[in-house]
N, C-alpha and C positions, 0 to 999 in steps of 0.2 A: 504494500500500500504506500503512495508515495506522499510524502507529509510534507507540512509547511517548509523543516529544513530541507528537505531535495530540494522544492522550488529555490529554497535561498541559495543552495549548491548552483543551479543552473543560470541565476543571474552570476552569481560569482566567476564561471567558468565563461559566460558571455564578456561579462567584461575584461575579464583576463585575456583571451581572445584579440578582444577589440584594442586592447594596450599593446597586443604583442603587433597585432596590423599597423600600427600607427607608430610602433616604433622602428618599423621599415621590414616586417615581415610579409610574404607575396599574402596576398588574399587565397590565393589558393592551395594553402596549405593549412587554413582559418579551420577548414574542417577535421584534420588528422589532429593538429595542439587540441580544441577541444573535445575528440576523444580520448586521447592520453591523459589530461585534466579528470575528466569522467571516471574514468578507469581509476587513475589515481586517486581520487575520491571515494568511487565504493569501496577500493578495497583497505581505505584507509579511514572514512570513518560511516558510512554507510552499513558494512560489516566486516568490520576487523577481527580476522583470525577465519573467515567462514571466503578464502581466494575465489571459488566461483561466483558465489554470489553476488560478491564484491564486484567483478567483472562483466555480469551480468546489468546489475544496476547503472554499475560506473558505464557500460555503452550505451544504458537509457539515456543517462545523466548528458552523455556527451552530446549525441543524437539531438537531442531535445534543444540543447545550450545550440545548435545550430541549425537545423533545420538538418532532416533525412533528406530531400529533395533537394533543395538548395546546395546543400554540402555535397552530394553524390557531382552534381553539376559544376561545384566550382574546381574540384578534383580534376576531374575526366579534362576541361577543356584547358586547352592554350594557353601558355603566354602569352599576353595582346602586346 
């Protein structure tokens, strides 16, 4: 069930995100950092000690923090 802290988890990995863009990272790599954030997160306070679950969540977490569409799209395409 996903509670008020995930939600606070998935602004927090947005913004991180958006800092790491803005401090001259490509946009489209915006979607892999915040799956590794995600990840990072369940498995560290989401469900510490319980690695799938952890990993599980943490790719909700991530997913979520960027859009599954959007992020599959900015992966796949070009350098402009």
């Amino acid at each position: 069930m996903v509670g008020f802290d995930d939600a606070a988890i998935v602004g927090l990995i947005m913004a991180l995100v958006e800092a790491a863009k803005r401090t001259g990272m490509p946009a489209r790599f915006a979607p892999l950092l915040a799956l590794v954030l995600g990840i990072g997160a369940g498995v560290f306070f989401i469900a510490p000690g319980d690695y799938a679950q952890g990993i599980l969540f943490g790719i909700a977490l991530g997913l979520s923090a960027v859009g599954l569409y959007s992020g599959t799209k900015n992966v796949v395409r070009k350098e402009e």
